[in-house]
N, C-alpha and C positions, 0 to 999 in steps of 0.2 A: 184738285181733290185734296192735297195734302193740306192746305190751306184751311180746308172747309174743318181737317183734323184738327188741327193745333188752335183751330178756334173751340172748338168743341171742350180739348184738352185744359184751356185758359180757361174757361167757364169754370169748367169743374174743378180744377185747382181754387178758384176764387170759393163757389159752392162750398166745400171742404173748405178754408181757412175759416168762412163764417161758423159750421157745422163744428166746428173745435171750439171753438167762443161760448158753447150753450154751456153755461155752469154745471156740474151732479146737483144732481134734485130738482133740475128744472126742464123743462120740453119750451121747445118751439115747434112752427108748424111751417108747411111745404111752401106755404103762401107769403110769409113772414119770412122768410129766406128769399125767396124769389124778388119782393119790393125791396128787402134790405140791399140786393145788388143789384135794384133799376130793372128787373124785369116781372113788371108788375102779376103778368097771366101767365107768369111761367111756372109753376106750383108742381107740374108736371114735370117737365122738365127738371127739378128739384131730386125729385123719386127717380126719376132715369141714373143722374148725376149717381145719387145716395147708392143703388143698387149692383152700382161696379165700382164700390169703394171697398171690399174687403180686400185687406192687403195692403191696404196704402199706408205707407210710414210718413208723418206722422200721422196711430190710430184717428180712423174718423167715427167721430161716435153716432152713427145714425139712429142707434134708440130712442135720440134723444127730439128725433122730431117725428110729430105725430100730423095729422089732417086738422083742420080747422075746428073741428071740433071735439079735439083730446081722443081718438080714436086712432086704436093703434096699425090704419089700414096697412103697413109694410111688412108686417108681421110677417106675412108668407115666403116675405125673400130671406129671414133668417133662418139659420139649421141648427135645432128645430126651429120650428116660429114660436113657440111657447121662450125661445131665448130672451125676445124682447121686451119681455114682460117682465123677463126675470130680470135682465139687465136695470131698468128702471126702479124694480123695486131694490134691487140692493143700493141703489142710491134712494131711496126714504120716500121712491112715489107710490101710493098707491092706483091700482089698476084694479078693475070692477068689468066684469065682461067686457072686457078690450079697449076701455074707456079710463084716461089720467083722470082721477078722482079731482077735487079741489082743480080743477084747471085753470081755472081764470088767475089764481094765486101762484100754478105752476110755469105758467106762461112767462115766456121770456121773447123779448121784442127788440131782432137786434138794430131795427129801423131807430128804436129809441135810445137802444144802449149802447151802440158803435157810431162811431163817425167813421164812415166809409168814404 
């Protein structure tokens, strides 16, 4: 059992190191995280990771990843969830009913921009 922890624990250590790499002003997404550390359908698992990251030093910026398609599904696990929005915009994103405007330009792809 403790085993099955500390594998769990290593993931999302890894998750978070990538998650700190997303530039201010830019979003990635659950999916693009998940292939960036070889776990191509783990996109889910990404959002498990991200949702028991408050607290962790160093800050993990999870605003900064959205769903596949620029939508800010996590919102709900921030207090308030209107945080997330606001977080991205004071870094220069705009957000349009729950949606990173310009997305395709905002998109950060750490498969292309790290070498892991």
């Amino acid at each position: 059992m403790a085993k099955q922890n500390k594998s769990k624990d290593d993931i999302y250590s890894v998750i978070y190191d990538v998650v700190r790499l997303v530039p201010k002003g830019r979003v990635t997404s659950y999916g693009a995280v998940a292939a960036a550390i070889g776990v191509k359908s783990g996109a889910r698992m990404i959002g498990y990771a991200l949702n028991h990251c408050e607290g962790i030093k160093p800050k993990v910026p999870a605003h900064r990843v959205v769903n596949r398609n620029g939508q800010l599904t996590g919102k709900h696990h921030f207090d308030p969830p209107e945080k997330m929005q606001q977080q991205l915009e004071k870094e220069g994103i705009k957000v349009v009913d729950d949606v990173v405007q310009d997305f395709e330009q905002r998109f950060w792809d750490p498969s292309k921009d790290l070498i892991l």
